[in-house]
N, CA, C and O atoms as a GROMACS GRO file, in nm:
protein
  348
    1UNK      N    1   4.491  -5.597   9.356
    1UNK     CA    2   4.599  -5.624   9.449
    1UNK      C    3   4.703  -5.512   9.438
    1UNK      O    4   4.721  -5.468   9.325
    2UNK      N    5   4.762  -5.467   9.523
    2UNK     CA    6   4.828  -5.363   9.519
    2UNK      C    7   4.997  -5.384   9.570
    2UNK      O    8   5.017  -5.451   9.672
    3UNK      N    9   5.079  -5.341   9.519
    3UNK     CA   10   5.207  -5.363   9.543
    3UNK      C   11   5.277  -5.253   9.628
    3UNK      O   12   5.218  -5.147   9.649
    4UNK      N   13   5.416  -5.280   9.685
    4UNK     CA   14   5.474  -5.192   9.762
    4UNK      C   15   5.615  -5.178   9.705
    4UNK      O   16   5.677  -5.278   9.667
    5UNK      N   17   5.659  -5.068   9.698
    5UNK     CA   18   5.765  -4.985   9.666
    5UNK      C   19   5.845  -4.931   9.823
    5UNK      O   20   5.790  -4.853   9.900
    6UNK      N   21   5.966  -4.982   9.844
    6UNK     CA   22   6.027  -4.950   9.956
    6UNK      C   23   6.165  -4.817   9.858
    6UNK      O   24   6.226  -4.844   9.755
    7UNK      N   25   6.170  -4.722   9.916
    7UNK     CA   26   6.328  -4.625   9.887
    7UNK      C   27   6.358  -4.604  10.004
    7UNK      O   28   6.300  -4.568  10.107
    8UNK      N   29   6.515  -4.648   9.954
    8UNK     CA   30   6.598  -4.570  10.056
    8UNK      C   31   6.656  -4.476  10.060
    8UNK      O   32   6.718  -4.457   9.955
    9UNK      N   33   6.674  -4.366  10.170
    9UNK     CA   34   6.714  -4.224  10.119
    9UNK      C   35   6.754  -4.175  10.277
    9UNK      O   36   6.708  -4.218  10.383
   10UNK      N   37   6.857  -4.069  10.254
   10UNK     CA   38   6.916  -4.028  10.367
   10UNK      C   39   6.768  -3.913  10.419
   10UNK      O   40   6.681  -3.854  10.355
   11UNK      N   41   6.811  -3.930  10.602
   11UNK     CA   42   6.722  -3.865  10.642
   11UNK      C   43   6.730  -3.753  10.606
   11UNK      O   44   6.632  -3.701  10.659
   12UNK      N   45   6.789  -3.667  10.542
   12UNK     CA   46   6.853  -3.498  10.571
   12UNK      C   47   6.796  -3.506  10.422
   12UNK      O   48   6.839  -3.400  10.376
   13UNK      N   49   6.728  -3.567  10.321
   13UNK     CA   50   6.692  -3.542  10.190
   13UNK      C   51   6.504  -3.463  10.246
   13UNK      O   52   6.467  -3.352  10.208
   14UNK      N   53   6.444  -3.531  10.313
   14UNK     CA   54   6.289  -3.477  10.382
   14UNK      C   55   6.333  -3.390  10.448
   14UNK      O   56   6.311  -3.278  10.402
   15UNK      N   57   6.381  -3.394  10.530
   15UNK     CA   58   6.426  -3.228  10.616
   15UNK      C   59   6.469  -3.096  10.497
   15UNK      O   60   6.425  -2.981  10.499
   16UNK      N   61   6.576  -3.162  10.390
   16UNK     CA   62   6.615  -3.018  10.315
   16UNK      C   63   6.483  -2.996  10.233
   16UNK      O   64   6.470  -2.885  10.183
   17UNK      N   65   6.394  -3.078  10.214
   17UNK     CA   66   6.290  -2.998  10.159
   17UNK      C   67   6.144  -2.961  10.230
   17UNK      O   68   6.031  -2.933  10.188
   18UNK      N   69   6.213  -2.977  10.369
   18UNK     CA   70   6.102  -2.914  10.457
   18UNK      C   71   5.990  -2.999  10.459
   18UNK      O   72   5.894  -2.922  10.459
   19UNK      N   73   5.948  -3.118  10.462
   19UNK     CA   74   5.901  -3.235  10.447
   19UNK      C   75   5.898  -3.327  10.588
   19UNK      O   76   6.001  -3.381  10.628
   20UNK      N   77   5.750  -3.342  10.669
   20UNK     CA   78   5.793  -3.462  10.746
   20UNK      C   79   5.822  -3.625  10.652
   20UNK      O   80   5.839  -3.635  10.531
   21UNK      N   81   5.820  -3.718  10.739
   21UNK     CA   82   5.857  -3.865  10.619
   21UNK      C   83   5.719  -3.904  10.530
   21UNK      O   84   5.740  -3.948  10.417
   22UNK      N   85   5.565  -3.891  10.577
   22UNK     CA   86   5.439  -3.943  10.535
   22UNK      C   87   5.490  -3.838  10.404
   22UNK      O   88   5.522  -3.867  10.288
   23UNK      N   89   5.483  -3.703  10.472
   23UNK     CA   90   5.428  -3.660  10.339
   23UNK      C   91   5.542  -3.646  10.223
   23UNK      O   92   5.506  -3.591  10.119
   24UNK      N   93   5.660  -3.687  10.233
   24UNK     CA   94   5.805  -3.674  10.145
   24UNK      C   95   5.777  -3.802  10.095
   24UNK      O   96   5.809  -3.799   9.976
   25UNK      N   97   5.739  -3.898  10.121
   25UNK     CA   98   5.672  -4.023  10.081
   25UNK      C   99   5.557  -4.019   9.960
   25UNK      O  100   5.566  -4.083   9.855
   26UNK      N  101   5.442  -3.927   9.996
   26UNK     CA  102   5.352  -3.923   9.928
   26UNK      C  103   5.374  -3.810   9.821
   26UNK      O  104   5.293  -3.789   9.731
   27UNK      N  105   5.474  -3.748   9.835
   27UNK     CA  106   5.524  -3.645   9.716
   27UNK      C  107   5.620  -3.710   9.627
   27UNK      O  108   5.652  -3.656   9.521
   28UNK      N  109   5.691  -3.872   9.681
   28UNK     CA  110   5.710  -3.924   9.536
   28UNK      C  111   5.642  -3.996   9.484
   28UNK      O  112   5.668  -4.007   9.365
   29UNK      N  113   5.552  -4.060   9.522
   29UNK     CA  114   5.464  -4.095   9.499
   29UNK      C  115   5.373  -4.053   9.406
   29UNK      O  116   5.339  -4.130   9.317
   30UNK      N  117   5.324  -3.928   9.416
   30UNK     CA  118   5.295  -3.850   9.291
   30UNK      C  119   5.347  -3.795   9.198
   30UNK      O  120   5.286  -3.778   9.092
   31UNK      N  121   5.516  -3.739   9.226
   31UNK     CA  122   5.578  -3.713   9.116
   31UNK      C  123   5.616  -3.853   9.028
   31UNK      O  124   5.607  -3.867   8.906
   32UNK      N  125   5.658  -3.943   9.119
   32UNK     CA  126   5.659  -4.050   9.020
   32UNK      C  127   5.501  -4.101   8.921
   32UNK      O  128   5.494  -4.210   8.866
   33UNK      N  129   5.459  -4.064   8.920
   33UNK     CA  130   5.284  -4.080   8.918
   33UNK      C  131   5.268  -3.959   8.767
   33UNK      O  132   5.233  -3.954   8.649
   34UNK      N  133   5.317  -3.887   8.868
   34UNK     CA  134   5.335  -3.769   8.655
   34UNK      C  135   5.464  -3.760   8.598
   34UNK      O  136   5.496  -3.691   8.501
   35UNK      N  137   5.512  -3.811   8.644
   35UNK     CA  138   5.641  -3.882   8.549
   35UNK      C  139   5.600  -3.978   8.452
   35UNK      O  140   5.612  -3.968   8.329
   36UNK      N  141   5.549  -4.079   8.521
   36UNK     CA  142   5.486  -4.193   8.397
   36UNK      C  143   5.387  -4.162   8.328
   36UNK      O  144   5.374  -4.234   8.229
   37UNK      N  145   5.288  -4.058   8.345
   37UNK     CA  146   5.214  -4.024   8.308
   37UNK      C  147   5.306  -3.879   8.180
   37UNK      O  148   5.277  -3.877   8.061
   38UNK      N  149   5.382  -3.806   8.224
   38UNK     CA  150   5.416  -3.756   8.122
   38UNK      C  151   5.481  -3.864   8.005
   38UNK      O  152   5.448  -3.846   7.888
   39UNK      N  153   5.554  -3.952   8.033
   39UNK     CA  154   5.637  -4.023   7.939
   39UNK      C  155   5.551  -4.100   7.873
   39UNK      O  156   5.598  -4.188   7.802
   40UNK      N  157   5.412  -4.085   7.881
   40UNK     CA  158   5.342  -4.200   7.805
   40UNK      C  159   5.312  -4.356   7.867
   40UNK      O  160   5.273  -4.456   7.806
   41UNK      N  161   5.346  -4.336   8.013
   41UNK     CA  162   5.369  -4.489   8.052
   41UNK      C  163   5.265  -4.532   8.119
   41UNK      O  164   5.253  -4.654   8.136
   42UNK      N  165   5.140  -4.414   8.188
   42UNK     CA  166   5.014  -4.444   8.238
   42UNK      C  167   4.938  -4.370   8.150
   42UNK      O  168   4.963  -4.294   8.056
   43UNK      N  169   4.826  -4.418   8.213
   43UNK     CA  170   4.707  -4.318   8.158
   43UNK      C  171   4.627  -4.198   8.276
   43UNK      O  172   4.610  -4.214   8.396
   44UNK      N  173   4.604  -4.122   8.219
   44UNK     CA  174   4.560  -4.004   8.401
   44UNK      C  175   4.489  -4.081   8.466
   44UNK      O  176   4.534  -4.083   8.581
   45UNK      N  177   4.351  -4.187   8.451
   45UNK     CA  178   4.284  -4.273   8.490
   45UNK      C  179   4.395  -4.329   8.631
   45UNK      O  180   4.417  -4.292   8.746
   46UNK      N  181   4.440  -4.432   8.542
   46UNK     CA  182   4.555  -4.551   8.626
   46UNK      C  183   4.630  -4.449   8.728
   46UNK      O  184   4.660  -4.482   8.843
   47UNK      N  185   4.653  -4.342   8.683
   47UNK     CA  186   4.766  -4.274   8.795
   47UNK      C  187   4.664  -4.202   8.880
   47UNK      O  188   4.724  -4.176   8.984
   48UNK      N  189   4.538  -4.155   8.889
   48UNK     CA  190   4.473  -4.108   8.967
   48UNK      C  191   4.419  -4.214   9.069
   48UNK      O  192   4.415  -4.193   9.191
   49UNK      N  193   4.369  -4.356   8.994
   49UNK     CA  194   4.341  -4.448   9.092
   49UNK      C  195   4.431  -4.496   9.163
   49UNK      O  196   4.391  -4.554   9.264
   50UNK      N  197   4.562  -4.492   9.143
   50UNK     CA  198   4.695  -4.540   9.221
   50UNK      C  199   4.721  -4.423   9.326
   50UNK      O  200   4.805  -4.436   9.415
   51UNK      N  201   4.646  -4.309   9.310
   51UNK     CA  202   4.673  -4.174   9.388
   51UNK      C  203   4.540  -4.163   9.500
   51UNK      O  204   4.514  -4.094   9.599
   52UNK      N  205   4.474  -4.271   9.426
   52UNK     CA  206   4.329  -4.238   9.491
   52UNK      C  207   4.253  -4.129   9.483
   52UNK      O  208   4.188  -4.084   9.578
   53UNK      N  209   4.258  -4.080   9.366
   53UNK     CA  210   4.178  -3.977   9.388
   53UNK      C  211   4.126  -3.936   9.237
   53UNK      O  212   4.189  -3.962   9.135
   54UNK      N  213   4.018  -3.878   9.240
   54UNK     CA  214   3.947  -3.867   9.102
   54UNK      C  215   4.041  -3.813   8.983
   54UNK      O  216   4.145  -3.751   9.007
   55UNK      N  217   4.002  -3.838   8.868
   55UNK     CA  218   4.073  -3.860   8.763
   55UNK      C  219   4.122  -3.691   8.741
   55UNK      O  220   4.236  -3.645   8.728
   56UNK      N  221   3.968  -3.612   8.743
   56UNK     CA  222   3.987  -3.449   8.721
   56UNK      C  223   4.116  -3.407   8.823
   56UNK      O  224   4.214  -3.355   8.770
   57UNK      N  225   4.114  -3.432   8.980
   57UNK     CA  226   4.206  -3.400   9.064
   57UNK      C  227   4.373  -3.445   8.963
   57UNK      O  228   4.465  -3.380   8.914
   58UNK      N  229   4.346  -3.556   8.971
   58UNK     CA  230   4.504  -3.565   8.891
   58UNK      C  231   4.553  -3.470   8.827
   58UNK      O  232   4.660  -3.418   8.860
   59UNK      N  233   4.455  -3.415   8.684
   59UNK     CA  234   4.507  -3.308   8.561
   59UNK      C  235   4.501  -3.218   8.645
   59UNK      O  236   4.551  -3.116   8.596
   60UNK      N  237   4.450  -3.192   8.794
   60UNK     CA  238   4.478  -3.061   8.840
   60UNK      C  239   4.630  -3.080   8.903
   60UNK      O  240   4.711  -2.988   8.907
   61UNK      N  241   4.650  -3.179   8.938
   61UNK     CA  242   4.764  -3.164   9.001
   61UNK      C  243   4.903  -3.185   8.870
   61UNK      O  244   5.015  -3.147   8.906
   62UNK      N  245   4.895  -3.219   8.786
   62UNK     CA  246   4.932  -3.224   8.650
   62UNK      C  247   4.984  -3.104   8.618
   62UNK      O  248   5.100  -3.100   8.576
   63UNK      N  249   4.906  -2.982   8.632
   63UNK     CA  250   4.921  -2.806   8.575
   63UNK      C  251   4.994  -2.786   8.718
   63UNK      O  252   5.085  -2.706   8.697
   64UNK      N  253   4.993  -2.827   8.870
   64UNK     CA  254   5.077  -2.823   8.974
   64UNK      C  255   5.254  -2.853   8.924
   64UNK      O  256   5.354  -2.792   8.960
   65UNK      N  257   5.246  -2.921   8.868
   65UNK     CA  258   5.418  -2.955   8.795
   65UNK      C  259   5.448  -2.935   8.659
   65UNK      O  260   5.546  -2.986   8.606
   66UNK      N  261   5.336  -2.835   8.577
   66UNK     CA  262   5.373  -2.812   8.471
   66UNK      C  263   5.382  -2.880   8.341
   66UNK      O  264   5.429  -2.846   8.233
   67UNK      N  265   5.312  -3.006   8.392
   67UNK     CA  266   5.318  -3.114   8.279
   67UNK      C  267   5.200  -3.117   8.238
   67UNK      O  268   5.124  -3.173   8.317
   68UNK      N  269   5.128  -3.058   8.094
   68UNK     CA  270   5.012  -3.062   7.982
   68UNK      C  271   4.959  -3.175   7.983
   68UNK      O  272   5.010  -3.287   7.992
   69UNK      N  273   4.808  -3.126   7.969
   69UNK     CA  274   4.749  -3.267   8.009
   69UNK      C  275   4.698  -3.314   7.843
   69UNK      O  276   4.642  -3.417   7.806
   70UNK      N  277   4.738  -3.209   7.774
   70UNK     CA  278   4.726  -3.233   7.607
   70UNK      C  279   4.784  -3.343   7.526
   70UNK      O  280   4.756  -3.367   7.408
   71UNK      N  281   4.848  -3.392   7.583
   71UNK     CA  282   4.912  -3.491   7.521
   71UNK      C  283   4.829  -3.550   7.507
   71UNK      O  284   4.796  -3.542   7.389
   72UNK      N  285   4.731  -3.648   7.589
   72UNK     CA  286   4.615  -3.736   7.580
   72UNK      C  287   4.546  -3.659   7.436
   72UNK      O  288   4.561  -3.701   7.321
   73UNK      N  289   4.479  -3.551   7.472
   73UNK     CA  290   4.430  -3.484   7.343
   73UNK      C  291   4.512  -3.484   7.216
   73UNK      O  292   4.457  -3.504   7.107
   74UNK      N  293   4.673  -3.459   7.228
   74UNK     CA  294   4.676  -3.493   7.111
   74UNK      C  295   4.714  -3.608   7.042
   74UNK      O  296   4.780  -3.609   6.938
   75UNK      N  297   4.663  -3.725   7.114
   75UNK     CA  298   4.688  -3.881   7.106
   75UNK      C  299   4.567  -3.936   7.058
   75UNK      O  300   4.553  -4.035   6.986
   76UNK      N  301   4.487  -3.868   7.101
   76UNK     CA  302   4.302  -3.912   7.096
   76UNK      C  303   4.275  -3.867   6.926
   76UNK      O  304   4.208  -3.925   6.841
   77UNK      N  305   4.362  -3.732   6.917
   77UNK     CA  306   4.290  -3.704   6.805
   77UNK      C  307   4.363  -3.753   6.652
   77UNK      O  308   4.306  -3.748   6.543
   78UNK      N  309   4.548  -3.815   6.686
   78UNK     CA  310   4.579  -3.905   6.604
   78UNK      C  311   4.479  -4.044   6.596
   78UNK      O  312   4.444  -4.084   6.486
   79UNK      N  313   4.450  -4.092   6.682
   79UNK     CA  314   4.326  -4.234   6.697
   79UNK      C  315   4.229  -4.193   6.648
   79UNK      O  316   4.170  -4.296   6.615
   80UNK      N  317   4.150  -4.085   6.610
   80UNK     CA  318   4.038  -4.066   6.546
   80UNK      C  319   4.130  -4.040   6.437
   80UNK      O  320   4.153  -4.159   6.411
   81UNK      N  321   4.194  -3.984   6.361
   81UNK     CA  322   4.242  -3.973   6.247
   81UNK      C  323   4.277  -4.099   6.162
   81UNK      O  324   4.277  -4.106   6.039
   82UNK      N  325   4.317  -4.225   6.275
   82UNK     CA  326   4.351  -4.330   6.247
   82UNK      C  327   4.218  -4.413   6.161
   82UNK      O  328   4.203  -4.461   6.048
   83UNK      N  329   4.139  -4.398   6.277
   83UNK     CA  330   4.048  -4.460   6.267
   83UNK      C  331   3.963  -4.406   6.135
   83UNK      O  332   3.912  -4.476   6.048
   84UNK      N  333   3.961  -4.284   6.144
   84UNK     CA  334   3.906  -4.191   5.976
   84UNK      C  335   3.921  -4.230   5.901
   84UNK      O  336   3.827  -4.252   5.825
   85UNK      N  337   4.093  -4.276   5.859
   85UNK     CA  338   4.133  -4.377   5.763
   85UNK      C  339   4.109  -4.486   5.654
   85UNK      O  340   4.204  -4.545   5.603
   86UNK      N  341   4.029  -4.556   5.880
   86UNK     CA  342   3.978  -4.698   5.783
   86UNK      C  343   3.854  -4.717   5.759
   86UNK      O  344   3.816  -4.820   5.703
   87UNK      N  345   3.756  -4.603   5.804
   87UNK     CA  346   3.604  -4.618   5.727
   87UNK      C  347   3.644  -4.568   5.570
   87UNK      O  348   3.558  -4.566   5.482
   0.00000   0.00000   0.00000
């Protein structure tokens, strides 16, 4: 099931960035999308399927805003360290 997010915003915010409304729409949409995804709050998975679009496309669009897609890597490889631990 999918939810809806309404913002309100002056018209002259899509115009100053050269933006019709679909696509000034769908550009927060994704920045909000690697926002949570930088802060730890999705996973690339969840934010690519909320983007619709394959998981690889995401981390490409990820290096598009400068945000490392290493973090996962270096999260994965504390969890194997974790896990090293307890065998």
């Amino acid at each position: 099931m999918e939810k809806q997010i309404t913002i309100n915003y002056p018209e002259t915010l899509a115009f100053s960035l050269k933006m019709q409304s679909e696509e000034f729409g769908q550009e927060m949409k994704t920045l909000s999308l690697v926002k949570l995804y930088e802060l730890g709050k999705v996973s690339s998975g969840i934010a690519a399927k909320a983007l619709g679009i394959p998981r690889i496309a995401f981390l490409d669009v990820l290096s598009n805003y400068h945000v490392s897609i290493f973090a996962e890597a270096d999260e994965l490889g504390a969890d194997f360290a974790a896990l090293k631990g307890r065998l």
